[in-house]
C-alpha positions, 0 to 999 in steps of 0.5 A: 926081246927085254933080254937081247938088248940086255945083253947088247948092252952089257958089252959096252959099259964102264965102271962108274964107281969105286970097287969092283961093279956087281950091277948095271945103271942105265940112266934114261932121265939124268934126274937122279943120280947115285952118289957115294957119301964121306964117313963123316958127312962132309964133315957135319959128325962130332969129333968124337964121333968122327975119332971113335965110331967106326960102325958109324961112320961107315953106316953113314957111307954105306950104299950108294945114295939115291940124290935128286939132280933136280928138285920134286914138288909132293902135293897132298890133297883130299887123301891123295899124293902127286908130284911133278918136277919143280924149278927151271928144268921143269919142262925139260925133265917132262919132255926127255920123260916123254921121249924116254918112255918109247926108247926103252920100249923100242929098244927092249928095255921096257915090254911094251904095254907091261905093268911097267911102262903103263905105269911110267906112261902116267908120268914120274910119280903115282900113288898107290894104296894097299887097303885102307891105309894111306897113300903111298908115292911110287918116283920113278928116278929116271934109273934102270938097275940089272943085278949082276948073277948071285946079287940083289939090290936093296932099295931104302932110306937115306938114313944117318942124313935124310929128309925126315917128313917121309919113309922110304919102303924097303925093296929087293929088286932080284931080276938078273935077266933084265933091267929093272926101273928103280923107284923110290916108294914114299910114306909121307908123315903126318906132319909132313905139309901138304906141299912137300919140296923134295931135293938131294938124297931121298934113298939109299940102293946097295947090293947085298948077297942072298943064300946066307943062313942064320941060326939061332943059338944059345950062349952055350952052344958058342962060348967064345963069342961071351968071351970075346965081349969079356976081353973087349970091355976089359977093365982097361977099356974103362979105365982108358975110356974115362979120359979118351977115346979107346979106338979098340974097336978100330984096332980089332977089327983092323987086325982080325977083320984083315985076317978075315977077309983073306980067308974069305977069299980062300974059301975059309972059314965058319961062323962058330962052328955054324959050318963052312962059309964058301965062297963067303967074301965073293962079290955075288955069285953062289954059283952051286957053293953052299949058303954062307952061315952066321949065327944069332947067339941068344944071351938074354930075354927079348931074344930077336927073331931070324926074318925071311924076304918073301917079297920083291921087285922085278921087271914084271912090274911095279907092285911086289909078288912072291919070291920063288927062287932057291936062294932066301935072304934072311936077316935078324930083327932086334926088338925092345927088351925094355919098355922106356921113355927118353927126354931130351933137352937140349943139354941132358938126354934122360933115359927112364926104363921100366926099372922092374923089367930092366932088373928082371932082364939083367938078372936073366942075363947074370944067370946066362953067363954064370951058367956058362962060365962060372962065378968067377968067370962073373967077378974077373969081368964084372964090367963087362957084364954090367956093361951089357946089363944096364941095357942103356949107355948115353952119349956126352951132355948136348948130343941127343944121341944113346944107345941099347946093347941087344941082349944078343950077338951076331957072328958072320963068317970071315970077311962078313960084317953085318949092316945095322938098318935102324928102324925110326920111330915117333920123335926119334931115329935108330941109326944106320951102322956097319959091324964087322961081326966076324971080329966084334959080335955086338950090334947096338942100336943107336938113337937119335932123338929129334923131339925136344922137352916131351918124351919119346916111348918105346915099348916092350917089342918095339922093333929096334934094327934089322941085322943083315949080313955082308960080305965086305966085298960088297960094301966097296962094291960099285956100278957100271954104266950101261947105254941106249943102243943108239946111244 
């Protein structure tokens, strides 16, 4: 029945955002809605920021943001979580939720008395608990998502601009059969208070694309990839970057990423040598073409991991279970190489590294490169390789921002970039960003230290991002609007 009406559905539908719709939104509430951010947050980036960093910019606009349209009361008491509407249109939110739930079921949106609409009947939120560890906050939007063929949605933080007194877990809602509730998981912080307002953007949903295959390699088996960070972080990169932004970043990926994206659309291309990606800028669909393939180039110690998603969502129900299907989503976690602490006060961020380990882990990197190209090789681009070697790069006095280089490279197919997911820590953030891996190979992970005058301290494994390959299509890709039957 859930799929009849599925399909009844889709034939009247619009396009509801920018790019070409690769999944489906019902709205059965009017409590959330999905929004599109600017680059430079209205405005709220630094100039410099706004001139230079393009990955930035466009990790602030990735997704479409999940935004409240009304605001949410989160009680904590005696180890438990609740919320419920707050303000004016408190009890016209709880009635139109109690008249959605029976619509849903009745027209087939919802299987009546499935694991989902009991646990919608219980109201907009409910906590849940997995063994001993604190509870977590499952909010309904008010939304239902159906992924088109060949595409999964992912559910997470808001990131670059979000509330940080709570965590959003991450999830992979799969189902292309059927319409799916999409709800937002919360951790709330220690030092979250017991009544927490929840208002604006409080996560994240944007389609990505399984079936890509990842190999990790040595620098060996993919020279170009060192040479094209030897030519990027040339002498006149530094010379430039003393007094002004260099916008080479902009200026690459602008020519090469352009060239990508057409061979893309022709069914070109590889990964360096990793072997054809077909198929590789679609919207979505695999449609019996072979995995796209990308490469994790190892260049030094600490050397990220390639992970698989095992679990997601579906209309079965709330709680995860085991993906069995044929396409895999993998992705590369980057962890600390270099156990550090940062302090920042107001003015100076000062990073302090284990010096040892930073030393040890320089040199292993040196040795790498020689290995591969040679000592003169080493002197023609001593910058270049200092660059990657000191780990750290601060940002300017008064900006709590820095960054670590990954002793590491990432390389897409044509017309892939790769989302940088940051992972957040005690008093700091690893900020979101977008690469175009396929013409600039590194993936740095930005810092944004909230704390102010104590330390923050990362240790040695410490997960820093996870690096997640894209097609481009899919960053411009939108939604469309599908309708109650009787609607």
């Amino acid at each position: 029945m859930a799929v009849a009406a599925a399909v009844a559905v889709a034939a009247a539908v619009a396009v509801a955002a920018a790019g070409e719709a690769c999944f489906e939104v019902l709205d059965a509430l009017g409590l959330c809605r999905l929004t599109r951010r600017t680059g430079d947050l209205d405005g709220a980036v630094p100039l410099r920021v706004a001139k230079a960093c393009v990955p930035l910019l466009e990790g602030n606009a990735f997704g479409l943001q999940i935004a409240l349209a009304r605001p949410i009361e989160v009680q904590r008491r005696l180890g438990s979580l609740r919320a419920e509407p707050a303000g004016e249109g408190r009890e016209a939110l709880l009635r139109a939720h109690r008249a959605a739930l029976p619509r849903l079921v009745s027209q087939g949106f919802l299987a009546p008395e499935g694991a989902w609409h009991r646990a919608l009947r219980g109201g907009l939120a409910w906590a849940c608990r997995t063994g001993l560890g604190p509870p977590r906050l499952r909010l309904w939007t008010g939304l239902l998502v159906r992924p088109d063929p060949g595409v999964w949605l992912r559910v997470a933080g808001a990131a670059n601009r979000r509330n940080v007194l709570f965590e959003v877990s991450e999830a992979y809602l799969v189902d292309e059969s059927a319409f799916v509730p999409l709800v937002v998981e919360l951790h709330l912080r220690d030092e979250a208070p017991r009544s927490l307002r929840l208002e604006g953007e409080i996560g994240c949903i944007a389609p990505v694309r399984p079936d890509v295959e990842i190999e990790a390699c040595a620098l060996a088996d993919d020279p170009e990839v060192g040479r094209a960070h030897a030519e990027f972080y040339d002498a006149r990169y530094f010379a430039v970057k003393k007094g002004e932004v260099t916008r080479k970043y902009r200026r690459l990926v602008g020519d090469r990423a352009r060239a990508g994206d057409r061979k893309a659309r022709a069914g070109e291309g590889s990964a360096g040598g990793a072997g054809t990606a077909s198929d590789a800028g679609g919207a979505g669909s695999t449609g019996g073409a072979s995995a796209a393939r990308a490469r994790l180039v190892v260049a030094g110690p600490g050397a990220p991991e390639v992970d698989e998603v095992t679990e997601v969502t579906t209309a079965a129900g709330p709680d995860p279970v085991p993906w069995r299907g044929g396409a895999r989503l993998t992705s590369v976690v980057v962890r600390n190489a270099v156990p550090f602490r940062a302090t920042f006060d107001g003015h100076t961020l000062a990073v302090a590294p284990e010096a040892p380990r930073l030393a040890e882990g320089a040199a292993a990197v040196e040795r790498t490169f020689a290995q591969v190209y040679g000592d003169d090789f080493l002197a023609a681009n001593r910058g270049a390789l200092w660059y990657l070697t000191k780990y750290f790069t601060p940002h300017p006095p008064g900006e709590p921002h820095f960054f670590v280089k990954p002793w590491a490279f990432t390389r897409t197919p044509p017309g892939w970039s790769s989302l940088l997911e940051g992972v957040h820590g005690d008093g700091y953030d690893v900020m979101r960003g977008v690469v175009a891996t396929d013409a600039f190979f590194a993936t740095p992970a930005v810092f944004h230290v909230r704390r102010i005058g104590a330390p923050i301290e990362v240790p040695e494994g410490a997960p820093l991002l996870r690096v997640l390959p894209i097609p481009r299509d899919l960053l411009r890709a939108g939604f469309r609007e599908a309708r109650f039957l009787d609607g």
